[in-house]
C-alpha angles and dihedrals in degrees: 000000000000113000136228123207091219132276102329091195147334119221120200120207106229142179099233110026095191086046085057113044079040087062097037100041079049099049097031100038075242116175119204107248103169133020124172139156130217119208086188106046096034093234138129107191130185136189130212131204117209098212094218113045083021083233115169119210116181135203130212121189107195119216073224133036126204121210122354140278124346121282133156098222092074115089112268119048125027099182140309114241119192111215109230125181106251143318093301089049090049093037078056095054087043078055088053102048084047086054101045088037095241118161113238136143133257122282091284108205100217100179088246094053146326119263152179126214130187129137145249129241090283096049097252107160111248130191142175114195133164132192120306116266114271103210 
């Protein structure tokens, strides 16, 4: 069997790709890596590096846009959760939002892992969890 080195990216169609890469470079320490244009296909796209991980996350804007707002009950994606180590490492991102004065929810204790959840400019559902507590 052939074999894949993991997800080499995600890209995200938004609405406003410099609104974007400006929230996520804020929340994730993200520096732009890539930006191109295509006459052909209508499209600006962006990539960001999270310095740590070294995640990339990646943004199209489309000259058109098909359906309507984000929702994850739309086949396609779902959300998008960041792993992070344990509940100091999430309490720290809880500090961060704060900081940045992004809307989330509380450190939600889902059997399987706590997590929190907000969303991006576009309204894609976003999430970091970490394993459930073990006391």
């Amino acid at each position: 069997m052939p074999r894949t080195k993991g997800i080499a990216h995600i890209e995200l169609s938004v609405t406003d790709l410099d609104a974007s890469a400006a929230w996520y470079a804020a929340l994730l320490g993200a520096t732009e890596t890539f930006r191109a244009a295509s006459d052909a296909e209508d499209i600006v796209a962006c990539a960001l590096r999270e310095p740590i991980s070294g995640m990339v996350i990646a943004f199209t804007q489309h000259g058109r846009m098909e359906g309507g707002a984000f929702t994850p009950r739309r086949v396609g994606l779902d959300h998008l959760a960041f792993g992070v180590a344990d509940e100091a490492e999430l309490e720290a991102w809880r500090a961060r939002l704060d900081e940045l004065r992004i809307p989330h929810s509380a450190i939600d204790d889902y059997g399987y892992g706590l997590a929190i959840t907000l969303k991006d400019p576009d309204g894609i559902a976003l999430e970091f969890i970490c394993p459930p507590r073990t006391t």
